[in-house]
BAMIRO-656752 format. One record per residue (C-alpha): x negated, y negated, z negated; residue in one letter; residue number from 1. Coordinates in steps of 0.1 Angstrom, whole numbers. Example, Ala and Ser with C-alpha at 12.3 -4.5 7.8 and 13.67 -1.06 7.14 Angstrom:
% residues 2
ZATI     x     y     z resn resi
ZATI  -123    45   -78    A    1
ZATI  -137    11   -71    S    2
% end
This chain:
% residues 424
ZATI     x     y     z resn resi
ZATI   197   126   -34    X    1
ZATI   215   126     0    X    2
ZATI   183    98    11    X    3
ZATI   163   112    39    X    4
ZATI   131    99    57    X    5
ZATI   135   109   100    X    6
ZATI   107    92   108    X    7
ZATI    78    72   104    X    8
ZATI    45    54   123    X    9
ZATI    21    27   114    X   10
ZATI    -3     8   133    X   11
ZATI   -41    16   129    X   12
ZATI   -61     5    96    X   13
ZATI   -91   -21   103    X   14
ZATI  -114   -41    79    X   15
ZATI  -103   -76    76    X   16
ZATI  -117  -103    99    X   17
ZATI  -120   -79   127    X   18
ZATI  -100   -66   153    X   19
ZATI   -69   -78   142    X   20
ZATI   -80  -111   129    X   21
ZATI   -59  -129   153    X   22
ZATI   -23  -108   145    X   23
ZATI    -6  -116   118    X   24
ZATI    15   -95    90    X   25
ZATI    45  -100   113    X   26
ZATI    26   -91   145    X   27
ZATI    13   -57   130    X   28
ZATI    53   -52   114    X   29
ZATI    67   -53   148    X   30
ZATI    41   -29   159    X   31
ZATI    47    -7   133    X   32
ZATI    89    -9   132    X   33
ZATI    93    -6   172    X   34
ZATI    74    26   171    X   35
ZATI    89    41   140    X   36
ZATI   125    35   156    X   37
ZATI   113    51   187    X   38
ZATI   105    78   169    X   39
ZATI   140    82   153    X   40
ZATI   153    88   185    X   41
ZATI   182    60   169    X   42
ZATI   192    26   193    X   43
ZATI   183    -6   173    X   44
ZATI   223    -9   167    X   45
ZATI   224    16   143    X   46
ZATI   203     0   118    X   47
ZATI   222   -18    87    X   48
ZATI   192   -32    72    X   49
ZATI   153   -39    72    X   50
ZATI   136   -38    39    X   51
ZATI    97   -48    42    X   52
ZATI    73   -54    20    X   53
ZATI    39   -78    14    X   54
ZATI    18   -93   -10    X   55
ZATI     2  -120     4    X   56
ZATI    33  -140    21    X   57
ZATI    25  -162    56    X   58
ZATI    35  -199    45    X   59
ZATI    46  -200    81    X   60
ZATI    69  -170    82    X   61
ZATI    77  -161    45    X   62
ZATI   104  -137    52    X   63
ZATI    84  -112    71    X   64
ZATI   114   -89    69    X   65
ZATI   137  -108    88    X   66
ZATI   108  -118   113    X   67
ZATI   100   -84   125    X   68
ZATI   136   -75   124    X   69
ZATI   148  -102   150    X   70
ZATI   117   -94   171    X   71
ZATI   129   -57   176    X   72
ZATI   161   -51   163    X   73
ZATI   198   -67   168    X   74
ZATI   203  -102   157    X   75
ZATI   233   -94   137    X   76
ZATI   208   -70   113    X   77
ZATI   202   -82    79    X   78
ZATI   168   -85    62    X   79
ZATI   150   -87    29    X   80
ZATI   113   -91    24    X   81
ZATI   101   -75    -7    X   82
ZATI    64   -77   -36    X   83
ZATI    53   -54   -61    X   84
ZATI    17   -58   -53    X   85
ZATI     2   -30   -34    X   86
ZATI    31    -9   -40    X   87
ZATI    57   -31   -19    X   88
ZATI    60    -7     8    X   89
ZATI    71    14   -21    X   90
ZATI    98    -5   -33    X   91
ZATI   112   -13     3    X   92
ZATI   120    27     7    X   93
ZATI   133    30   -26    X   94
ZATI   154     3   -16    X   95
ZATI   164    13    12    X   96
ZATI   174    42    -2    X   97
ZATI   192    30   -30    X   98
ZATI   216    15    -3    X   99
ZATI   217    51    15    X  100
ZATI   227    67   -20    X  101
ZATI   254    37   -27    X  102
ZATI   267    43     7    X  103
ZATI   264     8    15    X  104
ZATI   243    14    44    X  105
ZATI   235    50    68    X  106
ZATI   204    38    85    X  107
ZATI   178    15    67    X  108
ZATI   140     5    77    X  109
ZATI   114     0    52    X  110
ZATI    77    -6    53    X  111
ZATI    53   -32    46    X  112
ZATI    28   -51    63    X  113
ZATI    -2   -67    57    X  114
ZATI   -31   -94    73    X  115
ZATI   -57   -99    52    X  116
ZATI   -76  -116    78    X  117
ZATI   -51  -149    77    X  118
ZATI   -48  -155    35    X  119
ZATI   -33  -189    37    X  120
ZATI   -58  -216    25    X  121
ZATI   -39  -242     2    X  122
ZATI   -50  -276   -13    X  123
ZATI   -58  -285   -48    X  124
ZATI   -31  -302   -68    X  125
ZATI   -43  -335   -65    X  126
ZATI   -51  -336   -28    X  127
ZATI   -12  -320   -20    X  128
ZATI    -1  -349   -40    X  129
ZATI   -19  -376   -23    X  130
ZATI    -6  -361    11    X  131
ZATI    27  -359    -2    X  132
ZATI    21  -398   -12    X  133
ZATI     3  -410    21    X  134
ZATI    38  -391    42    X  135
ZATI    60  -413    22    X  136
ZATI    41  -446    30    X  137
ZATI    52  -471    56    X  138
ZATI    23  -492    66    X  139
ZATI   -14  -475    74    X  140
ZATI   -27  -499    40    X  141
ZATI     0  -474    18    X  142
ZATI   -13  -440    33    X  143
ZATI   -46  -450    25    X  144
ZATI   -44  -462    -6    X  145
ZATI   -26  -426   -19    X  146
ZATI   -59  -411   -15    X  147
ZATI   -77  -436   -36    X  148
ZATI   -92  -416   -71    X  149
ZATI   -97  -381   -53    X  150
ZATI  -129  -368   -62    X  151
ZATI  -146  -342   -35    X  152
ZATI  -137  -315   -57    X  153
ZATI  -103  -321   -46    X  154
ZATI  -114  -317   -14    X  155
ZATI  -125  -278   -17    X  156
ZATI   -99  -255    -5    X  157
ZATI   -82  -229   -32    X  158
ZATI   -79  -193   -22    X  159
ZATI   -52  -171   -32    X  160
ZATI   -64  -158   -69    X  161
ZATI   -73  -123   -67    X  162
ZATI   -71  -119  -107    X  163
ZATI   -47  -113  -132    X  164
ZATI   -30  -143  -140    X  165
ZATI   -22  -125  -179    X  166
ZATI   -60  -117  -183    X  167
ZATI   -84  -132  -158    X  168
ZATI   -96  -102  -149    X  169
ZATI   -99   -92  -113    X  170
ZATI   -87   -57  -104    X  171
ZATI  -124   -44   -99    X  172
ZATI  -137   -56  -135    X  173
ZATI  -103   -40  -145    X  174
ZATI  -117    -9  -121    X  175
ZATI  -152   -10  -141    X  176
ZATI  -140   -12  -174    X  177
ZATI  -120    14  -174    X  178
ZATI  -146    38  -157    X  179
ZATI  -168    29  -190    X  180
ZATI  -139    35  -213    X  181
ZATI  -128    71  -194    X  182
ZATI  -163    83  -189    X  183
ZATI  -162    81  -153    X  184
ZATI  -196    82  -141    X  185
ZATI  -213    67  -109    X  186
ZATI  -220    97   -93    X  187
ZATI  -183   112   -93    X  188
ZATI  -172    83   -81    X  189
ZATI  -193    81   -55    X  190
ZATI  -187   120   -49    X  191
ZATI  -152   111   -46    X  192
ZATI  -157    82   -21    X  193
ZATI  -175   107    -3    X  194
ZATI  -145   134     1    X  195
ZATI  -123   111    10    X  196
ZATI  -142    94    43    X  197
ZATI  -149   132    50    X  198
ZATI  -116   144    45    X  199
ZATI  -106   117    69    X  200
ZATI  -126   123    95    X  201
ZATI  -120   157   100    X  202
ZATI   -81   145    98    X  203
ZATI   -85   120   128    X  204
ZATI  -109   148   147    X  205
ZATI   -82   169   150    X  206
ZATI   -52   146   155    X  207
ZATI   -37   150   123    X  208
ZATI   -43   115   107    X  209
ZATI   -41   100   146    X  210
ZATI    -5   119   147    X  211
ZATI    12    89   126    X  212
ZATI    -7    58   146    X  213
ZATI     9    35   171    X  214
ZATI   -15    21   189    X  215
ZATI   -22   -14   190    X  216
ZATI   -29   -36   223    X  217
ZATI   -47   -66   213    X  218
ZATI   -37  -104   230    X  219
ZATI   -40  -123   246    X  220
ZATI   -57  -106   275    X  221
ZATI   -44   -71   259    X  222
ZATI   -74   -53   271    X  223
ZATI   -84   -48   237    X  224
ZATI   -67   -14   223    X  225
ZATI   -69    -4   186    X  226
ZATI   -62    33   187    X  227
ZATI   -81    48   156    X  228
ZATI   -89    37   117    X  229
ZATI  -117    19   118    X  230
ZATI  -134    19    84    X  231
ZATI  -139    58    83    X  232
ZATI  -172    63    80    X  233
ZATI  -182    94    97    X  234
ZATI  -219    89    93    X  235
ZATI  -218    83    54    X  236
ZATI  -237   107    24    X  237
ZATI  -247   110    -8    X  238
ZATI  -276    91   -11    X  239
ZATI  -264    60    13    X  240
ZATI  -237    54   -12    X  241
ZATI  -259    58   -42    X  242
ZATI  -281    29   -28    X  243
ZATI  -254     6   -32    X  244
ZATI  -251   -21   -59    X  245
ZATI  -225   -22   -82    X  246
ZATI  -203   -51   -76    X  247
ZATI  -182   -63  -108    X  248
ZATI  -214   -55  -128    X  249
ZATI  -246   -58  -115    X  250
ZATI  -267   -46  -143    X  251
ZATI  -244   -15  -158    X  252
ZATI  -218   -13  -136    X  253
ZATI  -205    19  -112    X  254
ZATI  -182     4   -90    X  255
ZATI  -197    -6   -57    X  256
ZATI  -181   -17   -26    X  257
ZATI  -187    18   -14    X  258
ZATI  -164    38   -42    X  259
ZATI  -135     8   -35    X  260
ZATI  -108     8    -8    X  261
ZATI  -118   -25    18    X  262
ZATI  -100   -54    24    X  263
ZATI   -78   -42    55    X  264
ZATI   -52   -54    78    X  265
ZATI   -22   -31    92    X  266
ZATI    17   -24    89    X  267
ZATI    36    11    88    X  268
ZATI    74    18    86    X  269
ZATI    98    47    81    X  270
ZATI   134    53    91    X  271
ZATI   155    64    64    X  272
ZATI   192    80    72    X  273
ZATI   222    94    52    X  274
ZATI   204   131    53    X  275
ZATI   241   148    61    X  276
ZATI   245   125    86    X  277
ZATI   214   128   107    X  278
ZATI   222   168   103    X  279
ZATI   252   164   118    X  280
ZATI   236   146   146    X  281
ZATI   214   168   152    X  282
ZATI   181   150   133    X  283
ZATI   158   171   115    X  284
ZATI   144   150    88    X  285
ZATI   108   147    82    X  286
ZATI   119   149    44    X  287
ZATI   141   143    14    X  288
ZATI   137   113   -17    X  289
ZATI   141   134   -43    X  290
ZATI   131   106   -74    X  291
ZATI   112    85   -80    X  292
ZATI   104    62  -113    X  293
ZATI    82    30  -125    X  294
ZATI    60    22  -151    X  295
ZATI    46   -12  -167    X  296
ZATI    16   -13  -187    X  297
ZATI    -1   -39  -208    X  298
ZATI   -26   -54  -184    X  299
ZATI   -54   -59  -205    X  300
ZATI   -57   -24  -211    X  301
ZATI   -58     1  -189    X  302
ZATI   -48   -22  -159    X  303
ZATI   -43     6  -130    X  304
ZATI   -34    37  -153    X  305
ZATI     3    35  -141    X  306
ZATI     5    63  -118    X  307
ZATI    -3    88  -152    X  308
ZATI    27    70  -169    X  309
ZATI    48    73  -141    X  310
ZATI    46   103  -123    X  311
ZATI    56   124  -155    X  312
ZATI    92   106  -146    X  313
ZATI   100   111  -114    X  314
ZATI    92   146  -122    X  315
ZATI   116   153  -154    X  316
ZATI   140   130  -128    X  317
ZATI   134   153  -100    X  318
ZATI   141   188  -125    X  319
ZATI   103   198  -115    X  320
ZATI    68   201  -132    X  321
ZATI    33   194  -114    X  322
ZATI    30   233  -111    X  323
ZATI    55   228   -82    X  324
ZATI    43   199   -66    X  325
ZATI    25   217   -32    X  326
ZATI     8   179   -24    X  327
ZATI    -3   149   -35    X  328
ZATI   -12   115   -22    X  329
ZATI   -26    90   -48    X  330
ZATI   -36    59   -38    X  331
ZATI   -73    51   -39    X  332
ZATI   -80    18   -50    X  333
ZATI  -106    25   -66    X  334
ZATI  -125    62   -73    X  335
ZATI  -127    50  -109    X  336
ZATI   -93    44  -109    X  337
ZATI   -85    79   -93    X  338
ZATI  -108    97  -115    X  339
ZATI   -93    81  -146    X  340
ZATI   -57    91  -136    X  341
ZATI   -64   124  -127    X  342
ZATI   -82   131  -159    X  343
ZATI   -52   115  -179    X  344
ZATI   -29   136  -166    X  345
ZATI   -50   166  -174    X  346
ZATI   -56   152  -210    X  347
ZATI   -30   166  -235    X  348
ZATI   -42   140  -262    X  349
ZATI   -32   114  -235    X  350
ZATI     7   135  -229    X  351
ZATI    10   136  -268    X  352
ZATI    -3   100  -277    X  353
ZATI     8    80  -244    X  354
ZATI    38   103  -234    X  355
ZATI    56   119  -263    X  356
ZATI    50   151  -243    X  357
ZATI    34   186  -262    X  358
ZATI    13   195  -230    X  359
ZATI    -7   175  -204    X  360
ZATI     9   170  -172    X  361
ZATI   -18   184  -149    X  362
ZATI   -19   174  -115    X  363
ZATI   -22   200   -82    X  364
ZATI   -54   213   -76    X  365
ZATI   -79   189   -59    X  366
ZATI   -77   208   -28    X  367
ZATI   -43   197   -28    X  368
ZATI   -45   160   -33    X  369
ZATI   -56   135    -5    X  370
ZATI   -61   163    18    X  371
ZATI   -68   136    49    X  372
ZATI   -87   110    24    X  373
ZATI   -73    81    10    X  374
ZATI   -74    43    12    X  375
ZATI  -115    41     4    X  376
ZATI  -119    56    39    X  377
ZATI   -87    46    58    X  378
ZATI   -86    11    39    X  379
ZATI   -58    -4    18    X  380
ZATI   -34   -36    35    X  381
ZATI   -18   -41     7    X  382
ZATI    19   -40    14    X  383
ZATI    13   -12    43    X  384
ZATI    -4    17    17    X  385
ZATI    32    31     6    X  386
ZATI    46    35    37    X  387
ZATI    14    51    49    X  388
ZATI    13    78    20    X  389
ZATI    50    82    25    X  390
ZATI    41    90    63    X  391
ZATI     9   112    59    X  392
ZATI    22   131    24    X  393
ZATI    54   144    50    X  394
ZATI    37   156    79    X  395
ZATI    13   174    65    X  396
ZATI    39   191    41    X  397
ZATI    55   199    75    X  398
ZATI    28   212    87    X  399
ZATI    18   237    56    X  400
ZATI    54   245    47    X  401
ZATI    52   227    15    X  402
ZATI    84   221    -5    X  403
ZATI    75   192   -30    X  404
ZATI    49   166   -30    X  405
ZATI    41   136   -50    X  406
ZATI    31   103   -40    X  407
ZATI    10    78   -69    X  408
ZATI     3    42   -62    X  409
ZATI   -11    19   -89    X  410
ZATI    -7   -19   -85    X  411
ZATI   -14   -49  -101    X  412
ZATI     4   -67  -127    X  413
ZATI    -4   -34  -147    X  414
ZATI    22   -12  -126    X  415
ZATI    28    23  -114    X  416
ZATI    50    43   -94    X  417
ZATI    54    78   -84    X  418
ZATI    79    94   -60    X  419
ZATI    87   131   -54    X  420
ZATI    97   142   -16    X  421
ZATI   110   171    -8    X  422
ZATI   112   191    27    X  423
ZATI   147   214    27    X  424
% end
């Protein structure tokens, strides 16, 4: 594929309801896009298109694509705004590279965003329709009397659902029940939790995690500076996770708050460029798309198994087994969810029954997977994580020499996706 990535940045990764509770997804984009760009070393009027991605859509600004891209780019630039869950930043770079490969655009944006700290709040049904009434009414007697029969249930506000619409089931039961069925057990997940807020820690000690950040100056008085993650928890161990209760089931459950990525706010971006053409100009890309594939699974079953189904894809589509991937990002959701993936693509009953394949796909060593930690220590806004594994997976394959790597996201909806990148 002739799609390459030149550059990339995102803003820092905080817990919802703090630091950037006042910014919204379109705040942190611009952030995240202006920097990226910068980076390119490209002028704004050499962009053809944005592509951004996020799950949870401002009612105020729906198109967050074409918001960030008039705040930093030329006004003649077209925009899309994409969702697949938490893999949207994901599908913006494959399609943004989709239109490199076509050849209907050279130099594309992609990213996502995400504020977790402003969900919109909506109204039940029967309250909207009484507003919708008491707007149409002409005298003060007819706006009044829309709101006649509304009981104060009505009244209480309705959150976004966080469950499967199919099912009912919230990704966390989904997270629980599948680290029952797998055999995943408390303490491995909790071992893994650990890793990864370790593995992070010593990635933003020695700049390598901090390497990718834009930092963010906070308004309105702008003395405020976000320059770090800020749910890595240096301090954590063993036993302070362990005292943690388990969250989607309180009396037999494993999944605690601790083993789970955190609500999080942030935005990242990457510059994609027609790879002979940034050559010629004298760009050296950070790296190549080399594939990349989907999957969809039944959501009552195994809910966030998708990366196992869909990294065995991109590979075949990319000519390449796991014994040449050099390293792998996986999106951590959950440590049950990780746990479970990893041990189905080791599980040659799983390749023969699930797959069609004679072998088990194996994955890279664990040495070789997450080297920086994942999103239970750097946190998870949902439509930012691609981007961000896209960014991290590339320098750090710069920075070994690494030919191939894999990235794995699993999102809801009972999807997967996979993507192979290559450095040349």
């Amino acid at each position: 594929m002739k799609a390459a990535i030149i550059a990339g940045s995102r803003t820092p990764f905080v817990v919802a309801n703090s630091a950037f509770a006042k910014l919204s997804a379109v705040d942190l984009g611009k952030e995240a896009v202006r920097d990226a760009l910068a980076r390119s070393g490209l002028p704004g009027s050499r962009v053809n298109h944005v592509v951004y991605g996020t799950v949870v859509s401002d009612t105020q600004a729906p198109n967050i694509a074409r918001e960030v891209g008039l705040a930093v780019l030329p006004k003649n630039v077209p925009a899309v705004s994409v969702s697949r869950a938490c893999a949207s930043a994901n599908q913006a770079i494959t399609g943004a590279a989709e239109m490199i490969e076509m050849g209907y655009a050279d130099v594309v944006i992609a990213g996502g965003g995400e504020s977790l700290s402003r969900i919109p709040i909506t109204a039940s049904d029967r309250l909207s329709r009484s507003l919708v009434r008491a707007t149409k009414g002409k005298t003060l007697s007819q706006k009044i009397s829309a709101f006649r029969g509304l009981r104060p249930r009505d009244l209480v506000p309705v959150t976004p659902a966080i469950a499967e619409p199919s099912t009912g089931e919230t990704m966390g039961e989904s997270a629980e029940r599948m680290a029952k069925e797998n055999g995943i057990s408390r303490e491995d997940q909790d071992e893994w939790a650990l890793r990864s807020h370790r593995l992070a820690a010593s990635g933003t000690r020695d700049g390598r995690l901090t390497q990718e950040l834009v930092s963010v100056y906070v308004p309105p008085d702008y003395e405020t500076v976000v320059s770090g993650d800020a749910g890595i928890r240096i301090d954590t161990s063993s036993e302070q996770l362990a005292k943690l209760r388990p969250v989607f089931d309180r009396t037999f459950g494993s999944v605690t708050a601790g083993n789970s990525s955190p609500l999080t706010d942030g935005a990242s971006a990457v510059v994609l460029m027609d790879g002979e053409k940034a050559l010629a100009e004298g760009l050296e890309p950070l790296g190549w798309v080399r594939s990349w594939a989907w999957a969809g699974l039944d959501p009552s079953g195994q809910l966030l198994q998708g990366p196992a189904y869909a990294a065995p894809i991109a590979l075949e589509r990319a000519g390449l087994s796991m014994k040449d991937i050099g390293l792998m990002e996986m999106h951590e959701a959950f440590a049950a969810q990780v746990l479970s993936n990893l041990q189905a693509l080791s599980s040659k009953s799983f390749a023969e029954s699930e797959l069609g394949h004679t072998e088990a796909v194996g994955h890279p060593d664990i040495e070789r997977i997450n080297v920086m930690g994942g999103s239970i220590a750097i946190g998870h806004p949902f439509g930012a994580t691609g981007a961000r594994l896209t960014i991290t997976i590339l320098n750090e394959m710069a920075r070994r020499g690494v030919e191939f790597g894999l990235i794995t996201v699993c999102a809801a909806g009972g999807m997967g996706f996979a993507m192979v990148v290559e450095r040349r």
